[in-house]
C-alpha positions in Angstrom: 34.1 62.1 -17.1 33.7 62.4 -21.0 36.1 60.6 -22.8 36.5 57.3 -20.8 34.6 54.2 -21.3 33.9 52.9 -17.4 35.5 49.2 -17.3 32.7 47.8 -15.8 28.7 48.2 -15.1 26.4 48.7 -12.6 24.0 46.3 -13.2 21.1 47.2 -10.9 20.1 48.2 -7.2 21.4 44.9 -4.6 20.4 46.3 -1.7 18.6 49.0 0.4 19.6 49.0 3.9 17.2 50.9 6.8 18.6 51.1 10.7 16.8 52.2 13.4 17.1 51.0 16.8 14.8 48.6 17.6 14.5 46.0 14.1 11.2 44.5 15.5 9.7 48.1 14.9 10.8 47.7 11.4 9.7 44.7 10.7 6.4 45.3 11.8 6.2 47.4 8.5 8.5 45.5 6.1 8.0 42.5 6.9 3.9 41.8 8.6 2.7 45.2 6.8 4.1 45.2 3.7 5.0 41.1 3.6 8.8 41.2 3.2 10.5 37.6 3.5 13.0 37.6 5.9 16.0 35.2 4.1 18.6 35.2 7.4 20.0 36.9 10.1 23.2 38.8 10.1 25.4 39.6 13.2 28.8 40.7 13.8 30.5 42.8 16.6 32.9 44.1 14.4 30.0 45.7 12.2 28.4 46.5 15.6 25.2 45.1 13.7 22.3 42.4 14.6 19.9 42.6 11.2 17.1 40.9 9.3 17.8 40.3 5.8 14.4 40.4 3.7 14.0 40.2 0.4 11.4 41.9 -2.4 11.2 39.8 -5.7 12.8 36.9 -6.6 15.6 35.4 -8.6 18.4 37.8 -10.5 16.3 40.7 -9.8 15.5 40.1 -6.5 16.5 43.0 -4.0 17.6 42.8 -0.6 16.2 45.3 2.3 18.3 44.7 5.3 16.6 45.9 8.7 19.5 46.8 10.9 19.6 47.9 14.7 23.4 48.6 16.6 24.4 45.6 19.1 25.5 48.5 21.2 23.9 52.1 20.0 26.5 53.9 21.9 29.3 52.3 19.5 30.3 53.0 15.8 29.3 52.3 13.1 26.1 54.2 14.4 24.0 51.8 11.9 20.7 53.4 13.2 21.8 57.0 13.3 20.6 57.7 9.1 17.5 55.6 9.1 18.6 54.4 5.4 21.5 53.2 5.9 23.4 52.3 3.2 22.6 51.4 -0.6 23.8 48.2 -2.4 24.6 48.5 -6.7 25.3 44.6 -7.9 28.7 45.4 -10.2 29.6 43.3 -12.7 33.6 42.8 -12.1 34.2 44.1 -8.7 38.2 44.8 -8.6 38.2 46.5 -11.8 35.1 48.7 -10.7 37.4 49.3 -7.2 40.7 49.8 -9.4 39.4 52.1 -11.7 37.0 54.3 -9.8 39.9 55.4 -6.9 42.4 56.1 -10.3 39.6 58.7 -11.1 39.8 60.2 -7.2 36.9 58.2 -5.3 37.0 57.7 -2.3 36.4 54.5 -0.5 35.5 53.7 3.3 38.2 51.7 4.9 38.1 47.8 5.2 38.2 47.1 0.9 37.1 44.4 -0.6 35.8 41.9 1.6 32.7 39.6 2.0 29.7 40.5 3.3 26.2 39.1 5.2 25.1 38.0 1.5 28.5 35.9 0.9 29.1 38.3 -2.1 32.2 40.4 -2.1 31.4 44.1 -0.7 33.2 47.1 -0.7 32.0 50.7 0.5 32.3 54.2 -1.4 33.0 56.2 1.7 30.0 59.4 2.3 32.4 62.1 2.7 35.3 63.2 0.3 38.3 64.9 1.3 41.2 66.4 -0.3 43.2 63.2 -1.4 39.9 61.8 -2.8 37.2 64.7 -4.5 34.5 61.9 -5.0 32.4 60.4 -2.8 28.5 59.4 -2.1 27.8 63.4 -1.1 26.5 61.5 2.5 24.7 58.5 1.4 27.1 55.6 2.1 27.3 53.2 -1.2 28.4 49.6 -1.0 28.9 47.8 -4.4 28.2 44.2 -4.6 29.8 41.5 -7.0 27.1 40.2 -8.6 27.0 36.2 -8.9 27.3 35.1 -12.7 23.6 34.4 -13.1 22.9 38.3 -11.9 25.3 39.8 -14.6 23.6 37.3 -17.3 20.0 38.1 -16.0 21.0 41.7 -16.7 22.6 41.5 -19.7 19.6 39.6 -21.4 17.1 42.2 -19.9 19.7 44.7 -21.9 19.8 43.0 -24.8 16.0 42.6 -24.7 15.6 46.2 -24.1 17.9 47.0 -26.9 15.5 45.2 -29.4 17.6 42.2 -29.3 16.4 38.7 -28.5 18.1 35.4 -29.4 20.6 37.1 -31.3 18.3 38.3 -34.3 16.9 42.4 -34.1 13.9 42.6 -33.8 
């Protein structure tokens, strides 16, 4: 899509999400092998979804790795079914990512913009296209995250930085 400057960014990787169906199997790697904090717990019927949310790093770039098992593994969504799950991108201005990506023929999972386990506004790009909507994840089901406003200025600095800016002055 040459041509078109994208009205928003995605800022970095929020979360990676890993089902199976039994979480204390994957948290005997995540979390006691490879010393993953679990943060908080996450459960909802709806979601058909009990899950451990961990964390690698910290602050701005810190990236959640949510363990998920089904409530009921005979019910949908099948969260254990692709062992990784879902990914999470931290976007910068959420509606105007949403707005402007379906205008270009993406395709989004129902339920829209909503909030999700982390309290941050979520919304899913749906795995599968289909006619009315060419673009999609290509089967890896995508969920962009609003990132808080310390995220988007902890990125933008790293930019900046990267850019051989710092305080304003090239360097």
């Amino acid at each position: 899509m040459t041509g078109t400057q994208r009205p928003f960014k995605v800022l970095g990787v929020q979360q990676i999400a890993i089902g199976g169906p039994d979480k204390q199997r994957l948290q005997k790697l995540w979390v006691r092998m490879l010393g993953l904090e679990v943060t908080g717990r996450f459960r909802s019927e709806r979601e058909n979804v009990d899950e451990d949310i961990c964390a690698i790093g910290s602050g701005p770039f810190k990236v959640e790795v949510d363990l998920m098992q089904p409530l009921d593994p005979d019910k949908k969504p099948a969260v254990h079914a692709t062992p990784l799950n879902h990914i999470g991108l931290w976007i910068d201005d959420l509606p105007v990512a949403v707005e402007w990506l379906t205008a270009k023929g993406v395709r989004f999972a129902p339920g829209g913009i909503r909030k999700g386990a982390g309290g941050f506004d979520i919304c899913f790009l749906h795995p599968k296209a289909n006619a009315a909507f060419p673009i999609a994840g290509e089967g890896v089901l995508i969920e962009l995250v609003q990132a808080p406003l310390e995220v988007v200025a902890a990125f933008n600095a790293l930019s900046l930085r990267s850019h051989g800016v710092s305080d304003g002055v090239r360097g």
